[in-house]
C-alpha positions in Angstrom: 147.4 30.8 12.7 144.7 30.7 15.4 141.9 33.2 15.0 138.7 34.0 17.6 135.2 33.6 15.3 132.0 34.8 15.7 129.9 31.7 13.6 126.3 32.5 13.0 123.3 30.1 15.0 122.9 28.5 11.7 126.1 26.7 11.1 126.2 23.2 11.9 129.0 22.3 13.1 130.6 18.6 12.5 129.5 16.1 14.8 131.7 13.4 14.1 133.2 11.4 17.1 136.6 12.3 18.1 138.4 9.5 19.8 139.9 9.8 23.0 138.2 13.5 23.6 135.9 14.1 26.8 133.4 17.1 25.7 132.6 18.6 28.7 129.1 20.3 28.6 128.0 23.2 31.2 124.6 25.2 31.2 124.9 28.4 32.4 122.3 30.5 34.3 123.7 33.7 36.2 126.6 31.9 37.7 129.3 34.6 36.8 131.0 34.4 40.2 131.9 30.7 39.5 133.0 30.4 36.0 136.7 31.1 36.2 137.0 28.9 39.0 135.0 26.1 37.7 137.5 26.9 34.6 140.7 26.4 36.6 139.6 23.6 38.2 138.4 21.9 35.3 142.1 22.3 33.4 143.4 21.0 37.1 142.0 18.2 37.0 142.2 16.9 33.5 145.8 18.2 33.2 146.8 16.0 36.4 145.7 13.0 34.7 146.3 13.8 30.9 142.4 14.0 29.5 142.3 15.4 26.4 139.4 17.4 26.9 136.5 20.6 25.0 134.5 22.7 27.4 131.2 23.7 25.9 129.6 26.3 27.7 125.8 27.3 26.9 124.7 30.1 28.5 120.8 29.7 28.9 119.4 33.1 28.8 121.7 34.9 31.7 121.1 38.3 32.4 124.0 39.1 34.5 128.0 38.9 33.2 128.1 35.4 32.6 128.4 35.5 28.5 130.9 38.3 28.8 133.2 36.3 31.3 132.5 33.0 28.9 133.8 35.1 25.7 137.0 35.9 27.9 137.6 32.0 28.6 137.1 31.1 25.1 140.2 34.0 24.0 142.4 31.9 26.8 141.6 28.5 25.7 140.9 27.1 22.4 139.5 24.4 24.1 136.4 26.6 24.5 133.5 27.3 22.6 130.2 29.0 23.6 126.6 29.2 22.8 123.9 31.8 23.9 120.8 31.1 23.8 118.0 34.5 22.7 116.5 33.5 26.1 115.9 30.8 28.7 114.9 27.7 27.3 116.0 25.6 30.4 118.4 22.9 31.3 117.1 20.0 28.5 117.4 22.5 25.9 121.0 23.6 27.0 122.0 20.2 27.6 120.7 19.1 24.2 122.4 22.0 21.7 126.1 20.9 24.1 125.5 17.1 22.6 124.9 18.2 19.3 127.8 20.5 19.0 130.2 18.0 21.4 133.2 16.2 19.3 134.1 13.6 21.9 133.5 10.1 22.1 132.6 10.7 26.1 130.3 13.5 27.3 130.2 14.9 30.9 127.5 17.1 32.2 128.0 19.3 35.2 126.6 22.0 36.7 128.3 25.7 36.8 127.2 26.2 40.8 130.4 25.0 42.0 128.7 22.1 43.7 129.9 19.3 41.5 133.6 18.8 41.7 135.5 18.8 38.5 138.3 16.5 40.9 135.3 13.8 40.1 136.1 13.2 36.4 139.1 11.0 36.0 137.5 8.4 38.6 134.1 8.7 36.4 136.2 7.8 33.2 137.9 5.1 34.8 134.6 3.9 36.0 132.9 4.3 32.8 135.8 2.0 30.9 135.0 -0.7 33.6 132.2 -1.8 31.4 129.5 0.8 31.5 127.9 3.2 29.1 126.5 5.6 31.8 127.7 6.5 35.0 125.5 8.9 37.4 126.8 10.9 39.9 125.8 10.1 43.9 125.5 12.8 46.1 126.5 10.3 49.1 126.8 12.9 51.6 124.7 16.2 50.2 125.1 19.7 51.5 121.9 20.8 50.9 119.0 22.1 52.9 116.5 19.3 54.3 113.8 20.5 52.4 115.4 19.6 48.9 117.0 16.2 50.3 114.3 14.2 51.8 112.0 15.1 48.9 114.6 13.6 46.8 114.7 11.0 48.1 111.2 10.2 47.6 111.4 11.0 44.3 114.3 8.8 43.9 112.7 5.7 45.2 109.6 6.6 42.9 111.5 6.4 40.0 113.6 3.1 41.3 110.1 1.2 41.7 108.7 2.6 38.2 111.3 2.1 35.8 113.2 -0.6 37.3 116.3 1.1 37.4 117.5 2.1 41.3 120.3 5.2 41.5 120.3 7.2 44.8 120.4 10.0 43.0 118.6 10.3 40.0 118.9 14.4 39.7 122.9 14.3 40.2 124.2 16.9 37.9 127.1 15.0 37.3 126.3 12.4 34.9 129.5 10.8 32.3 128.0 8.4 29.3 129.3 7.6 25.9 128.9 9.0 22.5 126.5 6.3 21.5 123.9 6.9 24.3 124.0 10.9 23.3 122.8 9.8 19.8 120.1 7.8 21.0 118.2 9.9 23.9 116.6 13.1 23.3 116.0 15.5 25.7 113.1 17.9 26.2 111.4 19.5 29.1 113.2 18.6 31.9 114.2 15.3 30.9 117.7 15.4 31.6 117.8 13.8 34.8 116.8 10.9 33.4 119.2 10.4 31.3 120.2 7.2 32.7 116.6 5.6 33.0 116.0 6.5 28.8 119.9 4.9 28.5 118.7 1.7 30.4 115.6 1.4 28.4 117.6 1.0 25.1 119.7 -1.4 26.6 122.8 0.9 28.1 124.7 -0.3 31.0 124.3 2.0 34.1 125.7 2.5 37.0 126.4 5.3 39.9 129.6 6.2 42.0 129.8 8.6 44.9 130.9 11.7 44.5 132.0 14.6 46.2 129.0 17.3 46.6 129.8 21.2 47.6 127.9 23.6 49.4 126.6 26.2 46.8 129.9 29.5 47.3 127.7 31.7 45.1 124.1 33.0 43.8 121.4 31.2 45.0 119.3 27.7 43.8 117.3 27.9 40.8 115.1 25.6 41.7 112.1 25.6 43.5 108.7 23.6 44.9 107.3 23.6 41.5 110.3 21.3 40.6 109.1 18.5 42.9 106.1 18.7 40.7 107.3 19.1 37.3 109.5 16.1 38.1 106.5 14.2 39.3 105.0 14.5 36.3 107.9 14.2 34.1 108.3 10.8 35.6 105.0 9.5 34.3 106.2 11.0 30.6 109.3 8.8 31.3 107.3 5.9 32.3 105.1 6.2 29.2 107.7 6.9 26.7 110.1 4.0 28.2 107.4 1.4 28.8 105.0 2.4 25.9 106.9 5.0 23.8 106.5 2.4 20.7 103.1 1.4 21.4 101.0 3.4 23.2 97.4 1.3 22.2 98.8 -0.8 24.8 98.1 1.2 27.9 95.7 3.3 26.3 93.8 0.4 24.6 93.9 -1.7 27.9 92.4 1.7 29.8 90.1 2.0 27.3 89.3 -1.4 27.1 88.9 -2.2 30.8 86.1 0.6 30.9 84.5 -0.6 27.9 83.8 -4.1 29.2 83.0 -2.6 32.6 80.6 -0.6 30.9 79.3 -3.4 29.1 78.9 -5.7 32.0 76.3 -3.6 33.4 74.7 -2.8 30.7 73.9 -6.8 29.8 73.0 -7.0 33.4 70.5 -4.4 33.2 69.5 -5.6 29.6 68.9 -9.2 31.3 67.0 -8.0 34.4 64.5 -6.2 31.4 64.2 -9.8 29.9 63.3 -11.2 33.0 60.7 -8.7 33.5 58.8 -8.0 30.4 59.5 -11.3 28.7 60.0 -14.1 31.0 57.9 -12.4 34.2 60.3 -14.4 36.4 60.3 -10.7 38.6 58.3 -7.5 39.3 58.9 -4.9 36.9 61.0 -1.9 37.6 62.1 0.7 35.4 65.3 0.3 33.7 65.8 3.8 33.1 65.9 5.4 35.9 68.6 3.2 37.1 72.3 5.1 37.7 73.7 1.7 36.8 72.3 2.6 32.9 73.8 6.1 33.2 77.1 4.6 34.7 77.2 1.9 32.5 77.1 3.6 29.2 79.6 6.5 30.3 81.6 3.8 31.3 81.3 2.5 27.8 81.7 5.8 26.2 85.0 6.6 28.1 86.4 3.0 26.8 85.4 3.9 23.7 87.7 7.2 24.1 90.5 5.3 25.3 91.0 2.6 22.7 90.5 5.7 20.0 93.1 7.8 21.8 95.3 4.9 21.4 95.0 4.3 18.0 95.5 8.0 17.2 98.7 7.4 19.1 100.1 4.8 17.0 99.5 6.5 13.5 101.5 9.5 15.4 103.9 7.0 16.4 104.3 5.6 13.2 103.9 8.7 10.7 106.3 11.3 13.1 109.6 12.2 11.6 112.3 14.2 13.3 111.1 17.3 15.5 112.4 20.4 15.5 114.8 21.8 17.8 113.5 23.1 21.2 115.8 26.5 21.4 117.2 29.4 19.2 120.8 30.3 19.4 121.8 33.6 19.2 125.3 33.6 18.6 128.6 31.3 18.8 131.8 32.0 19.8 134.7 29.3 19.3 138.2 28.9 18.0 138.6 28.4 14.5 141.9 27.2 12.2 142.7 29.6 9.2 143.2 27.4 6.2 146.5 29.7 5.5 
């Protein structure tokens, strides 16, 4: 007999790989007006091509009817389980507690606007089993406003010449990658959407495919300017962590180094010019100390001095830092669960 649980935030529930199931994961934020219909279509299309599938929705903090139309779903399908988080802890965070709960040896991630096309999946799989471990979504032909496109763009090619690893579309919602690479990445921030640059740095085989990209039917964007930035930035954390995660003395120590020697340099030329002066007489005397060379020089040094420190305070971090604690708090979750009787 099939029964509809409430299971307190503190269960764990297991996470062992079940072959031949696609977990599909979906944050949620306000998007009540397309659940059921991202629902439907999602059955549509894995019933069409016989994917034996779990929809994990996580419901980040809405404030309008979106957990209340979830808890419906998850009556109709047993397929369906459900997480709410106490309040908005953002898309990495959402993303992050779907992984940890998802069963399947495959994971999808998609967005609940509507915009990515659930009609997109069986062509991902069949992608995916061409010899990949990640394949990203490519908004070929995007329906979105210039403003957000062209900026991407930019951003795109930014993170194509820093990390080595060109996609057109780097922030593609759609994104279908392998159990392993879901153990080995972890998400925080707004990391997410680089999901397939942290899989390439451990050695995962990447690729994109074009997909089909929807104007948004309902609500609004929930992104704004400030997301050029924080992506921005986020790209130098991905940089770091990719290039220098495991040492960091190396780009902090070279920094610190390179001023340090700077620093020295003019300090041993101003330290030579006094020997010439006071001890050899070769040329007329001039005070040192008023110099902004000195001044320069040692702040220079100082600075250096900073930097190799910084990056030796980075490796004991680096070598001493166990697991971290998770980056949201669940309020409740809502799944189907077997009666032993």
């Amino acid at each position: 007999m099939t029964a509809i649980e409430n299971v307190p935030s503190s269960q764990e529930s297991s996470n062992s790989a079940d072959l031949g199931l696609l977990s599909i994961v979906v944050p949620v934020l306000n998007e009540s007006e397309s659940l059921s219909e991202l629902y439907s279509e999602i059955e549509k299309a894995c019933a069409g091509h016989e994917i034996n599938y779990e929809l994990i929705f996580i419901d980040d903090g809405s404030t309008d009817d979106s957990w209340m139309l979830i808890e419906n779903l998850v009556r109709r399908d047993k397929r369906i389980s459900a997480l709410r988080f106490r309040r908005n802890f953002g898309k990495a965070a959402a993303l992050t507690a779907g992984l940890q709960r998802g069963r399947g040896e495959l994971f999808l991630m998609m967005d609940a606007d509507l915009q990515d096309d659930p009609a997109e999946i069986p062509g991902m799989i069949a992608h995916l089993n061409s010899g990949y471990d990640v394949v990203n979504g490519w908004k070929k032909h995007r329906l979105d406003p210039w403003h957000k496109v062209y900026p991407s763009k930019v951003f795109n090619g930014l993170v194509g010449w820093l990390t080595g690893l060109k996609l057109h579309d780097h922030n593609c919602g759609l994104k279908l990658f392998r159990r392993e690479v879901a153990n080995e990445i972890k998400l925080y921030g707004e990391l997410h959407r680089f999901i397939p640059v942290l899989a390439h740095a451990r050695g995962f085989r990447v690729t994109e495919v074009a997909v089909h990209h929807r104007p948004r039917k309902h609500g609004h964007s929930k992104y704004g300017v400030r997301r050029f930035l924080r992506g921005f930035l986020d790209l130098l954390t991905v940089k770091f962590l990719t290039g220098f995660g495991q040492r960091p003395q190396h780009i902090l120590g070279a920094f610190g180094l390179g001023f340090f020697l700077l620093g020295l340099c003019g300090v041993s030329y101003l330290g030579l010019l006094w020997l010439m002066m006071n001890v050899c007489g070769c040329i007329e005397k001039a005070p040192i100390g008023s110099r902004p060379l000195l001044a320069y020089s040692i702040a220079s040094m100082l600075l250096g001095a900073q930097g190799i420190t910084f990056g030796l305070m980075a490796e004991l971090i680096v070598a001493n830092t166990g697991q971290t604690t998770d980056t949201y708090s669940i309020a409740e979750t809502y799944e189907h669960k077997v009666d032993s009787q």
